[in-house]
N, C-alpha and C positions, 0 to 999 in steps of 0.2 A: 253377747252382753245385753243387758237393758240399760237405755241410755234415756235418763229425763232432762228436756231441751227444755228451757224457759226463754222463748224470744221473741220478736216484736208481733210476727205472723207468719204464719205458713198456709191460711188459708184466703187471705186477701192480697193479690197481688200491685193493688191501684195504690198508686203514691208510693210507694216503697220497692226497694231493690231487695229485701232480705227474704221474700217470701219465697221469690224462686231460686235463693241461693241453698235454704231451707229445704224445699222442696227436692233439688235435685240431691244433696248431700244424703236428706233422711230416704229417700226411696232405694238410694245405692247403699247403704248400710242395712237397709227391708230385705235386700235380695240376697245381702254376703250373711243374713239367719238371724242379725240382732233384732230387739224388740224395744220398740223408742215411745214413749209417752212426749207430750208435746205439750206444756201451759201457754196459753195465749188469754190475755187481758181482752174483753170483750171492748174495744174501742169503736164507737161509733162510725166512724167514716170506714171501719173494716167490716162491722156489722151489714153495713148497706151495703157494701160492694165485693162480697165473696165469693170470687170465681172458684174457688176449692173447697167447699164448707168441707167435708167428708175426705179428705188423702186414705188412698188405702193404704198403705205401710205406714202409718203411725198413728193413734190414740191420740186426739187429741181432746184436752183437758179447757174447755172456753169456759172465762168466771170472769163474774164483776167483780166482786170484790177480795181483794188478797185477804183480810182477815176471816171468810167465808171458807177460802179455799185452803187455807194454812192443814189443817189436818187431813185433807186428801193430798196436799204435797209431801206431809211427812210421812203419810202413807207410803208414796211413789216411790221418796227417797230412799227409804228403812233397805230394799232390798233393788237398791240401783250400783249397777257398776262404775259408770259416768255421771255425771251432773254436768250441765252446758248451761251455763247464763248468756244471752247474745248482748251485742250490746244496744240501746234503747227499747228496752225490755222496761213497760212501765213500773215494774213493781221489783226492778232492779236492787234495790238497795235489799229491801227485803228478803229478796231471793237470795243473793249474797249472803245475810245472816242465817239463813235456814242448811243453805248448802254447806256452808264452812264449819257450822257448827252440826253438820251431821258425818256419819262413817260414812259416806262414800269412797271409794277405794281413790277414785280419779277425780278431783274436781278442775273445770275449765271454764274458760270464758273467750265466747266467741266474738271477735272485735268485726264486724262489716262496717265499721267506722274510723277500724285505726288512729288517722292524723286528727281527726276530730277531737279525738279520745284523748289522744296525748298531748296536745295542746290545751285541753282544759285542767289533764292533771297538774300539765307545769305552771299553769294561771294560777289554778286557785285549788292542787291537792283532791280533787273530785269531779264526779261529773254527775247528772240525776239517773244516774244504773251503776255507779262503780266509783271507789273511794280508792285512794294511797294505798290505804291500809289494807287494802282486801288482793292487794298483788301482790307479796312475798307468800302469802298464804295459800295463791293458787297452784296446783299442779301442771297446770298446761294454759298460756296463753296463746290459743290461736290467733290468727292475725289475718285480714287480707290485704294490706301491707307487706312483702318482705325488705330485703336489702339492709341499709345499716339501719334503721328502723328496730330490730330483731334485736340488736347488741344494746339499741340504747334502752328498750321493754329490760331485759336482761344486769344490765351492769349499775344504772340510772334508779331504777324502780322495783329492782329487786324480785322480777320476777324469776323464776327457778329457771323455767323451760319457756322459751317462745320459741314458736315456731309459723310461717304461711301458713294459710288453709285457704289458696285462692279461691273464690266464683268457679264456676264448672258448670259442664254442656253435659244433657241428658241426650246423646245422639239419637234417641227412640222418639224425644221429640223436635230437634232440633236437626235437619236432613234436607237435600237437597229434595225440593219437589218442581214442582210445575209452576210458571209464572202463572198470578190469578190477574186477571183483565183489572179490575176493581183498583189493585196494587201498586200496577207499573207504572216505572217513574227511571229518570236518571241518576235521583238521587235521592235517597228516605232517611229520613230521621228520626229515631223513638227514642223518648225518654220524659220522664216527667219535669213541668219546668225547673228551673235554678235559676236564680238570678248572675250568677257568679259563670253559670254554663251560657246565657244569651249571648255574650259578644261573641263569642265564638258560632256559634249558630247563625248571626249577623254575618260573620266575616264568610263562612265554611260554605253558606247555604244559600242566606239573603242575597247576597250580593252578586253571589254568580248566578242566582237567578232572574236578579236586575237585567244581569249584562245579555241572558241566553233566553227569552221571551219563548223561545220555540219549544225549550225542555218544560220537564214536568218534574217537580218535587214533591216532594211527603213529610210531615212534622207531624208523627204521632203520639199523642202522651196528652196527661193530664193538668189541669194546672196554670197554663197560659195566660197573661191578664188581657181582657178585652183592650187593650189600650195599644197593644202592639197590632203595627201593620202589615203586616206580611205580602208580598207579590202577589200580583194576582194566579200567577202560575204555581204555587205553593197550595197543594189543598193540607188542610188539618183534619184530622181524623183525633177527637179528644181522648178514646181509650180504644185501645187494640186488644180482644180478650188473646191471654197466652198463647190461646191451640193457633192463632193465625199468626204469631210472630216467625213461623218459619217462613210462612206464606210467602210476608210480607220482606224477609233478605232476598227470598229466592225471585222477586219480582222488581228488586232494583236492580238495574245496572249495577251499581254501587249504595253502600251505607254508608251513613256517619255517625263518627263517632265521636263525641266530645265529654272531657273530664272534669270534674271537679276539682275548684282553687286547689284545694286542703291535699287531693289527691297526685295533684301535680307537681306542687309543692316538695313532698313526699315521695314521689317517685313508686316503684316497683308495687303500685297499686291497677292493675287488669279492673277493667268493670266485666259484669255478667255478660253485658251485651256484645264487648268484642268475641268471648268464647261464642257465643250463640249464634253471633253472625257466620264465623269461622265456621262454623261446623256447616250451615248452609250452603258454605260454598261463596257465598258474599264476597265482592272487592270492597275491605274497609278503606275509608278513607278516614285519617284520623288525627286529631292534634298530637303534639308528641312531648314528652316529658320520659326524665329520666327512669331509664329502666327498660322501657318500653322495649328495648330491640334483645333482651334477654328473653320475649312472649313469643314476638314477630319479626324476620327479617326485615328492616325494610327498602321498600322498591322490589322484592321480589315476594315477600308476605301482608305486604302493608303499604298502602300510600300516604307520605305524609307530606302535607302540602305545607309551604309555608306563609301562603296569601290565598284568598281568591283565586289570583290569573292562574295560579296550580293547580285548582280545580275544574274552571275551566278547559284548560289543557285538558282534566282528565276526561272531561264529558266529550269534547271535539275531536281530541285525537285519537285516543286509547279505542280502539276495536274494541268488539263483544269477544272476540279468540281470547287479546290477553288482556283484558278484565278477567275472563272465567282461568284463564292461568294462574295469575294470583290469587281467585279463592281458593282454586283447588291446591295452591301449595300451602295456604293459610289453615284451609280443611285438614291438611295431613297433619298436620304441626298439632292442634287442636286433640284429635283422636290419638293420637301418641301422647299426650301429654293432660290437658287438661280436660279429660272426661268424669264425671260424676264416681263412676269407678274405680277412676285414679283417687281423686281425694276422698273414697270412701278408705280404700288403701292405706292411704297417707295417716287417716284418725287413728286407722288403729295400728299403724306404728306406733304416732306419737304416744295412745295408751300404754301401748309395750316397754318408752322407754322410759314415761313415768313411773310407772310403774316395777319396773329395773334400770336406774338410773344409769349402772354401769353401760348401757345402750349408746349413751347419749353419744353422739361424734365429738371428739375433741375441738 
């Protein structure tokens, strides 16, 4: 198939989670034959900071401006199997008008914002990438959301076909390696800030590193306001390029992992990071919300603390044996289930059952 993606970024992965969701999706689609062109809005803060400017399995299409670039999309489109809008894709809306009103055999939209999403349709009928009216007319709403999320896309809004398309682990980079000196720590944290993620990072992170002056922590990611104080035993590290996130599971004791309001809310939403970590071999330790133990067991795939003193516990008591038990049962789970692979797999199902609807499961 040639599949044209229009979405936030696949070549900058600073401040955003959709670039390596991107990345691993379209490389695993590169390898199973398809040919994917890729438009990305040239956004300044991704301009400056492209760790991927050039992806070898996809074309990508970088423009200022949407009315510059309209006849090279329709180009793209005229002889595209798939059309994919993601969502905060800045030239959303218009992309929407171009796709729907072209023959594309599959049109889709890829949601890495779900709860976000649907909570602005039910506010106010839109969002700034995606209208009411542009969801009975899609062919495939993918989602990294499942659960009843999927019925309410479906019966609510009129979409045809929803279905998950979670986050996924490129096992080629994402592997158990060597702890790196630089790395090691009891407990690390990456992601970029939220406001709405800090108390939990206070509760998860700060505090048991108040209580344990002897351990060592990691707060990697972008974004932080100067105004927070963090332990003295806490180093930051503001941006981690991608090739060392495996480094960097494979060199804690333990990860953390903390979710967003919208996403918890919501339930049956995985971030990238738990796969990522998974696959390293990482003991997550993680906040919990519904769904969650549909991804990971947990206490024997996942630790999930409900204070502090539970983290604690885990740094003081938990051996390196089983710490490394639970990631390697986390790691199975992960490879069996959510590898780049798999949800290449997965797309082109769902192309299949769009495209013969009689597919669809009852």
């Amino acid at each position: 198939m040639k599949i044209t993606i229009f979405g936030l970024s696949i070549t900058s992965s600073w401040g955003n989670g959709h670039a390596t969701t991107f990345r691993a999706l379209c490389n695993a689609l590169h390898r199973r034959g398809h040919r994917i062109v890729f438009f990305e809005h040239n956004v300044e803060w991704y301009q400056n900071n492209r760790d991927l400017p050039e992806p070898p399995y996809c074309e990508v299409q970088i423009f200022e401006d949407w009315e510059d670039v309209r006849p090279r999309v329709r180009a793209e489109l005229s002889d595209s199997d798939v059309a994919l809008v993601g969502s905060f894709f800045p030239d959303g809306l218009a992309a929407f008008d171009e796709v729907l009103s072209s023959h594309v055999p599959v049109k889709a939209f890829y949601d890495i914002d779900t709860p976000i999403t649907v909570g602005h349709l039910w506010q106010s009928g839109k969002t700034d990438y995606l209208l009411n009216r542009h969801l009975p007319e899609l062919d495939i709403y993918f989602s990294f959301t499942g659960g009843p999320m999927l019925r309410e896309l479906e019966q609510r809004f009129g979409v045809p076909l929803a279905l998950p398309l979670y986050c996924s682990v490129d096992p080629e980079n994402h592997t158990q390696l060597a702890p790196s000196d630089d790395l090691r720590c009891d407990l690390g944290y990456m992601g970029t800030y939220a406001p709405d993620r800090q108390p939990k990072i206070e509760e998860f992170l700060c505090m048991p590193a108040r209580k344990s002056p002897e351990s060592r922590f990691i707060v990697a990611g972008p974004q932080y306001p100067e105004s927070i104080e963090w332990p003295a035993n806490i180093e930051r590290i503001t941006h981690l390029n991608p090739c060392r996130h495996a480094e960097f599971y494979c060199s804690s004791r333990m990860t953390l992992n903390v979710t967003r309001r919208d996403m918890v809310l919501a339930g049956y939403s995985p971030s990238v990071r738990l796969f990522e970590a998974a696959a390293c071999g990482a003991a997550i330790v993680s906040d919990n919300w519904p769904g969650l133990d549909t991804f990971f067991s947990p206490g024997e795939e996942i630790l999930l603390p409900v204070g502090p003193d539970d983290v604690l516990r885990y740094i003081r008591e938990y051996d390196d044996s089983e710490l490394r038990r639970i990631g390697r049962a986390a790691r199975d789970r992960v490879l069996a289930l959510h590898t780049s692979s798999s949800r290449a797999l997965e797309f082109e199902r769902a192309v299949e059952i769009a495209t013969q609807p009689h597919l669809k499961p009852a």
